[in-house]
C-alpha positions, 0 to 999 in steps of 0.5 A: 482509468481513474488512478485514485480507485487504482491507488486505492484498490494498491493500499487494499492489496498493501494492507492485505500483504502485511496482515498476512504476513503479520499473521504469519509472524504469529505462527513462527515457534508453532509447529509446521510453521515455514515462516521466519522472521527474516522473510516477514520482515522483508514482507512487511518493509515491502507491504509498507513501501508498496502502501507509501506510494500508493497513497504517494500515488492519491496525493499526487492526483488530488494536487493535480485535480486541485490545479486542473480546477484552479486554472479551468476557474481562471479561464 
């Protein structure tokens, strides 16, 4: 399983949280709506966060891939 495609694929979902929450978020004051401001701040933190570590997760692969490549050259 190839981590970056993973990683990836965790910032797609990331950016989907927040935009449905944000999207939420402009609906709060409209009647029927159930959102609130607490909850989608807490949602769009956590979006952020999940957002953070995959992109944590890519960089971590490509410094591991670049040593791989570096040692593999010294060989």
């Amino acid at each position: 399983m190839d981590p970056i495609v993973t990683a990836q694929y965790g910032m797609l979902a990331a950016t989907r949280r927040f935009e449905a929450s944000a999207q939420r978020t402009a609906t709060i004051g409209v009647e029927g709506s159930t959102a609130s401001y607490e909850q989608e701040a807490v949602e769009q933190i956590s979006a952020k966060h999940q957002f953070t570590a995959q992109l944590a997760t890519i960089r971590t692969a490509d410094a591991m891939w670049k040593e791989l490549m570096r040692v593999q050259e010294q060989a």
